[in-house]
Every structure is written in C-alpha cells, then in structure tokens.
N, C-alpha and C positions, 0 to 999 in steps of 0.2 A: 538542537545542534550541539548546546554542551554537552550534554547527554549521550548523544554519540559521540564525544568523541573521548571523554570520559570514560563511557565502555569499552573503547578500545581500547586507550591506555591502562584500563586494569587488566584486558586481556595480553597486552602485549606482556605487562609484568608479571602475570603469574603464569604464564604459558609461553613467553617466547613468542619467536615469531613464524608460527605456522600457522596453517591453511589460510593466509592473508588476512588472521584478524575476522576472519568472516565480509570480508570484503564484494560487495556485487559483482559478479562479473559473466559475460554471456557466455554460455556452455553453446549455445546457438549462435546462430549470425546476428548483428547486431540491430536489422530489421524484425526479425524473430522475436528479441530480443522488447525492443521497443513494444512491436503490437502486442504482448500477452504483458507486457508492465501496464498501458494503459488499459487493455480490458480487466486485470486483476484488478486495480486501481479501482474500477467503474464500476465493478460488483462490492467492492468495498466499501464505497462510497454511498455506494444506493442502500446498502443495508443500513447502513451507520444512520442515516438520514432517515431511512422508515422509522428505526428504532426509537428513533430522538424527538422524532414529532410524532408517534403515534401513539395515545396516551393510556393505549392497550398493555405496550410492548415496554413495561419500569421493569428496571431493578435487573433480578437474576434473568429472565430471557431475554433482555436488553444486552446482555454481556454474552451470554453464550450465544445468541444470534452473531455477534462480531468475534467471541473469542473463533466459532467455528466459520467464519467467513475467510476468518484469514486462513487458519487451518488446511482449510480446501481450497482456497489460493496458493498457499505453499507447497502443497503437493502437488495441484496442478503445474501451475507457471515457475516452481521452483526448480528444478532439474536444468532447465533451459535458460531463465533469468534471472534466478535467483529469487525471486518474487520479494523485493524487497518493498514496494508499494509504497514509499516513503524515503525523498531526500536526505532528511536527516541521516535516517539509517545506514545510509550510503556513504554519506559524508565522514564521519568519524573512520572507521575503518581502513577508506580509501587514504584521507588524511595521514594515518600512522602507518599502515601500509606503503605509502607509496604506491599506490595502482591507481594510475588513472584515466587506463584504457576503459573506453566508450560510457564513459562516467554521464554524461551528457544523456542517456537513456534513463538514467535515475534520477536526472532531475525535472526533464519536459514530459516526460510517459508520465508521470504520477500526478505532476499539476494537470496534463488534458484529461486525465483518466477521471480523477477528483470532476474537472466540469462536466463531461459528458452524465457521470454517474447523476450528480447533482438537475443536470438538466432532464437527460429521462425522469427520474425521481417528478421533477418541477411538470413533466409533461404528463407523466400517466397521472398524477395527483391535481390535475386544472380540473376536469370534467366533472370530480367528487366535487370540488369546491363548489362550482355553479351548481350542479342541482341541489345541493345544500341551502342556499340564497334562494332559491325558489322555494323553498319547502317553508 
C-alpha cells in the first residue's frame, strides 16, 4: 500500500496531474468490469502458484511465466478494467487522484479472483497428490 501510494506521489510530482495518476477505472460497466478483475486475478493466481510449488519451474521461467501472465492480462482485461489485478495498485493512485468511482471492484474482484485461482490450482493438483501416496 505504501508503495502505491508512493508511486503516485512521485507521479503526481514530476508529471502533474494527468491521466488520473494511472488510476483503475472502468472503460466498461462496472459488472464487466468486476468479472474480467477476478478472472485476470484467477489466471494470475494460478500461475504464480504452479510456478512456486513446482520444483521444475525456478528461477528465470518462474518470472517470465508471471512476467507474461500479467502481460496477457493487461492487454486482455486492460482496455475494459484496467487489469489492475491487485488493491494496492488501486489504492495509491485513487488515493492522490481523488477517483473513487467503483473502487470497490479493485478491492473484492482480486481477493475472490486470488481464491478461486488458488482453489482450482488446490483442485486440479489433489489427484497428483494421491496417486503419488500410493506409489
């Protein structure tokens, strides 16, 4: 959170105050808006999680698996929500900006998005586990 809002304060000083700081905000409706935060969220989440426990996936394809997740979340879910995939990020911005129209979609889209991911992840990874314990 200091951290964003940190970034916005050096954004606000050496740029003024244009395009809102980078501020979230929906180009779509705010449903729209909501379901493509937690499914970006959910592809984010799952990756990061494969990457971190599978002890295939260190080091540099650990990072470019996630640098390019977000990547392709942002050009996906970006145009429409901003894909900003994380509260923090939202918060500074909004913070110094002042905007804090449908704010509320940056902070419950990314916490449900974060569970779902996490739970798929937990669900397609039970099966490996057990036949693993029989072996």
């Amino acid at each position: 959170m200091l951290g964003a809002l940190f970034g916005a304060l050096t954004l606000r000083l050496l740029l003024g105050d244009i395009a809102l700081l980078g501020a979230t905000v929906p180009s779509g409706s705010a449903v729209q808006s909501f379901g493509l935060e937690v499914l970006l969220t959910a592809v984010l989440m799952f990756v990061i999680i494969s990457v971190a426990t599978d002890t295939r996936a260190v080091g540099t394809p650990a990072a470019l698996a996630i640098g390019f997740t977000v990547a392709l979340d942002a050009m996906w879910g970006g145009p429409i929500s901003g894909a900003s995939m994380n509260p923090a990020r939202s918060f500074g911005p909004s913070l110094i900006a002042g905007v804090w129209e449908n704010q509320w979609i940056y902070w419950l889209a990314p916490i449900l998005g974060a569970m779902i991911g996490a739970a798929l992840y937990q669900w397609l990874r039970e099966p490996q586990k057990k036949s693993q314990e029989t072996l």
